[in-house]
N, C-alpha and C positions, 0 to 999 in steps of 0.2 A: 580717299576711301580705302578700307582693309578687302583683306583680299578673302574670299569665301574660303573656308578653313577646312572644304568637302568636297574642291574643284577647283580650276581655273580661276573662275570668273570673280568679277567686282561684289563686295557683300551688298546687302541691302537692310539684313534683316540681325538681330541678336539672341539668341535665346534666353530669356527669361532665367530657365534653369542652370544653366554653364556656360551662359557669358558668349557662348562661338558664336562666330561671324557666317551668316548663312547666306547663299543667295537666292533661294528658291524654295519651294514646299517640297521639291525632289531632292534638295538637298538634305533639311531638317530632318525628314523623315529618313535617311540614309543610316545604317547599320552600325559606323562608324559612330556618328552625335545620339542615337538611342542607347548606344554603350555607353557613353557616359554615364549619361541619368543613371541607368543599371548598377552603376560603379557609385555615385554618389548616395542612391538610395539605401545600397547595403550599406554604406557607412553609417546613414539616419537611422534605418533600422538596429543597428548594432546601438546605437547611442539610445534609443529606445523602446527595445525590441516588441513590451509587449501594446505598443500602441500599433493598431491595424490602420494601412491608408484610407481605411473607407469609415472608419469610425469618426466622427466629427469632433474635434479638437476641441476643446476648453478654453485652451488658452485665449481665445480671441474675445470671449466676454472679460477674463481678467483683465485683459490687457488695455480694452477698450473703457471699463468701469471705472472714470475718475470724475471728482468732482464738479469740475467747470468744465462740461460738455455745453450747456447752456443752450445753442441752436442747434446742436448736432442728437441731442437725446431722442429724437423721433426717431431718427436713422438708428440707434443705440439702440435703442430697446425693442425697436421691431420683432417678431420673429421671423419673418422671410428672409430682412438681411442677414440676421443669426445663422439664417441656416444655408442662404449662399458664403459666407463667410466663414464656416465650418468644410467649406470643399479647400482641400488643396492646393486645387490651380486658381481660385479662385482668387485665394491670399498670395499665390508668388505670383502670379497677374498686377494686381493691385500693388502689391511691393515694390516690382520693378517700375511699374508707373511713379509712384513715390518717390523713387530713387530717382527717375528720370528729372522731374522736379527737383531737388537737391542738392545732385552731384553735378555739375558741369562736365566734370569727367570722363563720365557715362551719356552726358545727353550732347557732351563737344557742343555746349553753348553757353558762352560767359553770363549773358543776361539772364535775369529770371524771365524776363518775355521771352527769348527763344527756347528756353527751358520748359514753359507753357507749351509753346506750338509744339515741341519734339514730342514733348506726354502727351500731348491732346491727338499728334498724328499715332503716337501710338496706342491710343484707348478708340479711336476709331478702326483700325486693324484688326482690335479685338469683337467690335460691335457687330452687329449682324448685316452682313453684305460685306465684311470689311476680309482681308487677303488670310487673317488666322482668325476669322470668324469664333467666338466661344459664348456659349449657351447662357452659361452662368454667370459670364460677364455682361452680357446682355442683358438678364434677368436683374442682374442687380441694379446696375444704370437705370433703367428703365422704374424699378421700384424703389431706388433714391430721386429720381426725377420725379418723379407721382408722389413723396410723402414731403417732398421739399414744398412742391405747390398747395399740395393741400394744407403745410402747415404754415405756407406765405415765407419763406424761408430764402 
């Protein structure tokens, strides 16, 4: 295991946004890993200054809008998902879960099964009750699980 990159101790955890090795929510939140983000968001906003972080992105229907969605277009064309997938954390949450899936690299599991279990312990973390608890990611799970059943999916 890597070593917490904000202390001492064994890591447990990664950030989503720049990759450090965290071992604790005292760590995360530490002044030192909040600089980062600070450092890497001025570089985004300099690459696209006049887009606001609270303004809800586009790009995510472009990107999502291809032809052979087939069993996924409920979830597609929703607006609720639209509009949890218009927050920011919502999509580098998601991303790195993706990634986790993937990359071996990042999930340090050859298998796609252990590549499964790493994303799945990590989208429970995000869930409600889970260690970095997120609203949005909950909201979304929750209203991709309820249009999946109701569309027998």
């Amino acid at each position: 295991m890597a070593q917490c990159a904000f202390c001492d101790q064994e890591s447990k955890y990664t950030c989503p946004k720049c990759q450090s090795k965290y071992c604790s929510l005292v760590c995360f939140k530490k002044e030192t890993h909040t600089a980062k983000h600070g450092v890497k968001e001025e570089d985004q906003k300099e690459q696209a200054p006049d887009q606001s972080e609270k303004e809800p992105d586009q790009s995510v229907t472009e990107k999502t809008e291809t032809p052979n969605l087939s069993i996924y277009d409920p979830l597609v064309k929703d607006d609720v998902i639209q509009k949890l997938l218009s927050y920011k954390s919502t999509k580098t949450h998601l991303k790195h879960i993706a990634t986790l899936l993937k990359d071996s690299k990042v999930s340090r599991e050859a298998t796609e099964e252990g590549r499964m279990e790493v994303a799945n312990l990590g989208l429970l973390e995000l869930r409600a009750g889970g260690e970095n608890e997120n609203e949005a990611i909950e909201d979304f799970c929750q209203r991709a699980l309820a249009l999946m059943e109701e569309k027998g999916i």
